[in-house]
VMD Tcl script that draws the C-alpha trace (Angstrom):
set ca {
  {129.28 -89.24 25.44}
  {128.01 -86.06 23.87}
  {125.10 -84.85 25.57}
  {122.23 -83.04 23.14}
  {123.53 -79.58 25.13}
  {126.99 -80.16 24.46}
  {125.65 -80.78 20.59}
  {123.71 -77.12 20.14}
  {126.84 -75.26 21.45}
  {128.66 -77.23 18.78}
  {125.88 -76.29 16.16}
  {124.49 -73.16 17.19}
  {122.68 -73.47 13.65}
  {121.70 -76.87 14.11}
  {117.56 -77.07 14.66}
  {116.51 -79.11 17.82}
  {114.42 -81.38 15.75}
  {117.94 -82.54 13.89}
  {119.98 -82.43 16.83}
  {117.56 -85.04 18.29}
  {117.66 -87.33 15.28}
  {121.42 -87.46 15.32}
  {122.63 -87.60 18.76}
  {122.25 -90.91 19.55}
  {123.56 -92.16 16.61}
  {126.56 -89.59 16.50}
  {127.46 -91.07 19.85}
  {127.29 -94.34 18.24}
  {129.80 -93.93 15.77}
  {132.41 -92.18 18.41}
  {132.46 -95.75 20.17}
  {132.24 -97.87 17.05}
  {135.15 -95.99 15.46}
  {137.02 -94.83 18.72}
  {136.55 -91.04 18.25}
  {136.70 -91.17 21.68}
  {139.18 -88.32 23.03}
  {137.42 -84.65 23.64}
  {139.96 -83.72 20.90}
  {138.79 -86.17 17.95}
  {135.00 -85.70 19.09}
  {135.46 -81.88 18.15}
  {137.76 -81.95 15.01}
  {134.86 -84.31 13.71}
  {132.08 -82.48 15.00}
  {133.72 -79.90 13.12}
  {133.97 -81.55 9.39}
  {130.45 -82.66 9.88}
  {128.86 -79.68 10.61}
  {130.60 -78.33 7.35}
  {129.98 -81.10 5.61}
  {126.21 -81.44 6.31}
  {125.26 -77.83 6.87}
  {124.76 -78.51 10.92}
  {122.68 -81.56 10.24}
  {120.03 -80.08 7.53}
  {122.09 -81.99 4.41}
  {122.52 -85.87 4.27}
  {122.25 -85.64 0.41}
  {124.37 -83.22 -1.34}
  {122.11 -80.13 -2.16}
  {123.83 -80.52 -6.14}
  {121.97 -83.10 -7.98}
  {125.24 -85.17 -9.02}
  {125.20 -85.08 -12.40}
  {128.91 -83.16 -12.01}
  {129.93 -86.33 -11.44}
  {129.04 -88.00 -14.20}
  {131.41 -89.77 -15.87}
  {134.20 -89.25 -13.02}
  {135.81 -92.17 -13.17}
  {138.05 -91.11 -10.12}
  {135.02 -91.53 -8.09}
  {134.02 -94.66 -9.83}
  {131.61 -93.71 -11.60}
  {131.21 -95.71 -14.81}
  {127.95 -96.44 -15.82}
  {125.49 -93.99 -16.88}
  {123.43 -92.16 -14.19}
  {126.24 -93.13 -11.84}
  {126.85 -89.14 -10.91}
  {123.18 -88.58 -9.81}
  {122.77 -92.26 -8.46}
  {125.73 -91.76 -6.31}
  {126.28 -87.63 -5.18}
  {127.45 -86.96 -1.70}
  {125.01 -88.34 1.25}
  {125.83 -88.93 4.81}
  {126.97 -86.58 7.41}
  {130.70 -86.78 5.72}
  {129.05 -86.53 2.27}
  {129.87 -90.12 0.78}
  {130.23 -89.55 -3.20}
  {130.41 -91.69 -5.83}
  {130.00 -95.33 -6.87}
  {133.41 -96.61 -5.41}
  {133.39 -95.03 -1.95}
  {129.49 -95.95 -1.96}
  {130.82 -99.97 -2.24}
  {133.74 -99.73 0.06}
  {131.46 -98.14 2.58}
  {128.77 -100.18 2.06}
  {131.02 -103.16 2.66}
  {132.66 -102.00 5.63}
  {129.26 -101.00 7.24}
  {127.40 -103.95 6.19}
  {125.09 -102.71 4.08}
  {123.58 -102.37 0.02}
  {124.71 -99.09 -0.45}
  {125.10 -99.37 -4.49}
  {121.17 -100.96 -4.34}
  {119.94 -98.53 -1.80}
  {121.75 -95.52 -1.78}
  {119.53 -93.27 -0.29}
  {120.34 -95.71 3.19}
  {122.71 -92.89 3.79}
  {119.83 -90.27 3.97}
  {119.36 -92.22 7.40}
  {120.22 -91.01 10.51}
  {122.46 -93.88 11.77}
  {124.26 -94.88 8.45}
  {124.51 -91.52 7.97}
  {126.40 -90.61 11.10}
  {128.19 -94.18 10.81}
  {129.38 -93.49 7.30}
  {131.32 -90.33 8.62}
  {132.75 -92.02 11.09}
  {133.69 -94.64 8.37}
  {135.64 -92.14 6.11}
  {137.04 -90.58 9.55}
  {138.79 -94.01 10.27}
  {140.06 -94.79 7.08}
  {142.04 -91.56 7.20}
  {143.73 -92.34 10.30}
  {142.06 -88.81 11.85}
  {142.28 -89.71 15.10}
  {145.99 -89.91 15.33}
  {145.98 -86.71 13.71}
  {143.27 -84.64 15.39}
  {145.17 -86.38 18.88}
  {148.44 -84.53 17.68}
  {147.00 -80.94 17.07}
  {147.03 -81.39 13.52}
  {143.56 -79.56 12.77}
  {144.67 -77.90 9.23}
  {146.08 -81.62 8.05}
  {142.78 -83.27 9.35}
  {141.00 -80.43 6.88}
  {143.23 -81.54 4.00}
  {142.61 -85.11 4.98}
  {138.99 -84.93 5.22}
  {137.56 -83.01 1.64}
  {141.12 -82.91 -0.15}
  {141.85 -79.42 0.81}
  {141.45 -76.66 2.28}
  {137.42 -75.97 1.12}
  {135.58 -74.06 3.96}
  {138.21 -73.68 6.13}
  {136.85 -70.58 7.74}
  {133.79 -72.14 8.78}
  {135.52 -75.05 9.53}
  {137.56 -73.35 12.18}
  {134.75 -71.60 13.75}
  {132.94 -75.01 14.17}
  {136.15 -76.31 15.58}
  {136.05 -73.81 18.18}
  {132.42 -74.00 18.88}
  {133.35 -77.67 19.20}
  {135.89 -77.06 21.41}
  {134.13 -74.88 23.66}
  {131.26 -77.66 23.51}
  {133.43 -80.46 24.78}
  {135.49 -78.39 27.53}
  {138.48 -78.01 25.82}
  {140.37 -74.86 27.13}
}
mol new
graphics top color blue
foreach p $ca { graphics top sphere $p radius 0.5 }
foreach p [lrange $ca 0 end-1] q [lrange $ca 1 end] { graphics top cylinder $p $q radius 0.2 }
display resetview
C-alpha cells in the first residue's frame, strides 16, 4: 500500500490536491494488476509521473490532431487523432489501444473517451498498458532502462525518468 506520504516523496511536484485524487485509486491498480513488489511500485510510479507530469496531465497537453490519420495507432476515421490523443496516467493514444483498453477494463472507451480523464480509469488504464508489457517481470529483474523502452518505445525523458525512479525508490524504502 502506498501511503499519500510515501506518494509526495515520489512526486515532489505533485500538488496535494492531485495526490489525494489519485492515491486510492493508484493503490487500486497495484492489486488489480499485481504491481505489488516495492520494486514494480517505483519503476511505475516512475513512468507515470513522466507520463502525466506528476498527476497534473490525464489528457495529453497536444490536441491530437498529430495523429491524424496514423493508422499505426488505429486511427482511421476522420477526427480519430483529436478524438483519441493520449489520456490516462500512462497516456492511452489512439483509437486501437482506446478499444483494447476499453475492453479489458470494461468500459466504452471509443463512446466516452474522456472516461480516462477520471481518476480511477485513469490510474487503471496505466496499470493496463503496464501488464500487457510484462513490466513486472522486468522491473523485478533490475531491468529499469528496458522497462523505459518498453513503456513509450524508447528512450523519451529518460533523465527525468531516472530521477523519478529514484525519488520512487527512496519513497518506497528501497536502499
Amino acid at each position: 500500500m502506498i501511503s499519500t506520504m510515501q506518494l509526495k516523496v515520489a512526486m515532489p511536484f505533485a500538488t496535494d490536491n492531485n495526490i489525494a485524487r489519485f492515491v486510492q485509486p493508484l493503490n487500486d491498480t497495484c492489486d488489480e494488476f499485481s504491481i505489488t513488489t516495492s520494486q514494480c511500485q517505483a519503476v511505475f510510479l516512475a513512468q507515470i509521473t513522466v507520463e502525466s507530469g506528476s498527476l497534473r496531465y490525464v489528457r495529453e497537453i497536444a490536441d491530437g490532431s498529430a495523429y491524424e490519420d496514423r493508422t499505426d495507432l488505429g486511427n482511421t476515421q476522420t477526427g480519430d487523432g483529436r478524438r483519441f490523443p493520449g489520456r490516462g496516467l500512462g497516456q492511452v493514444t489512439g483509437r486501437r489501444n482506446y478499444t483494447v483498453c476499453g475492453l479489458a477494463l470494461g468500459l466504452d472507451l471509443v463512446a466516452q473517451p474522456e472516461l480516462l480523464e477520471q481518476p480511477g480509469p485513469a490510474a487503471r488504464s496505466a496499470g493496463w498498458y503496464w501488464h500487457t508489457r510484462n513490466l513486472s517481470v522486468v522491473a523485478d529483474a533490475g531491468r529499469f532502462g528496458t522497462a523505459c523502452r518498453l513503456w513509450n518505445g524508447g528512450f523519451n525523458g529518460l533523465d527525468e525518468r531516472i530521477i523519478s525512479y529514484l525519488n520512487a525508490r527512496r519513497a518506497l524504502g528501497i536502499t
